[in-house]
N, C-alpha and C positions, 0 to 999 in steps of 0.2 A: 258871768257867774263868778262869786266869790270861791276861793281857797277853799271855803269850808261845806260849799252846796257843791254836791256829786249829783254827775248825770242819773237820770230814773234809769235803774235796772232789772226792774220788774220782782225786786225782792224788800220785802221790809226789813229790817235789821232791827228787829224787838227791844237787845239791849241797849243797842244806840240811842234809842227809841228813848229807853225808861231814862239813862244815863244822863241824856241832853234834857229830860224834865226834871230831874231831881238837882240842877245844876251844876252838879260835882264836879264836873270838868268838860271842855268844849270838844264836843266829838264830829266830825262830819258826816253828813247829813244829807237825804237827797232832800227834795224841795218837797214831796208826800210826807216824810217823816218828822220835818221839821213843823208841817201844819197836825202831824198826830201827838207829838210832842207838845205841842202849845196847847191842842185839845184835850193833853190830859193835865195839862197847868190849868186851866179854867176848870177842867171837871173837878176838881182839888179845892174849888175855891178860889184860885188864882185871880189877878188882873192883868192886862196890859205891863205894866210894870213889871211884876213878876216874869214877865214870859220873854219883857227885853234882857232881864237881868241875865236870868236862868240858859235861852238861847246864845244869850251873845250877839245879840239883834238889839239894832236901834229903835227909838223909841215909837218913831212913826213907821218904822215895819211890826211892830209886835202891835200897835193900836191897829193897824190894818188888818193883822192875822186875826185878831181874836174879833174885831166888826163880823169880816167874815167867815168866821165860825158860829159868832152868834146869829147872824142873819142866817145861817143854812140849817137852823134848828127854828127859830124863830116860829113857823108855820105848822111846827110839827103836832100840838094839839088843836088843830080847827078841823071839824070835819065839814067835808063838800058837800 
């Protein structure tokens, strides 16, 4: 684990949260936070790009995160 990902604590940190999506500055981050983070850079309109910049995350970890975000919505209007 890198410097900047802290072990899950069972608590969100909200402004961490908004802080590390709005880029402003590199705040650490449990590994929950940093995919609710990314989730709200895509919900914004966001890409992969955006979400390397803004995290502080390389380019093939922020194309990873946001695959999987999009694939976890993906299903969400089919009904069974």
């Amino acid at each position: 684990m890198g410097e900047w990902i802290i072990p899950e604590d069972g608590i969100i940190d909200d402004l961490a949260v908004q802080i590390a999506a709005s880029g402003q500055r590199r705040v650490r981050l449990t590994k929950l936070e940093r995919r609710m983070a990314a989730a709200l850079i895509v919900a914004r309109g966001g890409t992969a790009w955006d979400v390397c910049k803004r995290l502080f995350i390389n380019y093939s970890t922020a194309t990873a995160l946001v695959t999987s975000l999009t694939a976890d919505t993906a299903g969400l209007g089919e009904v069974a």
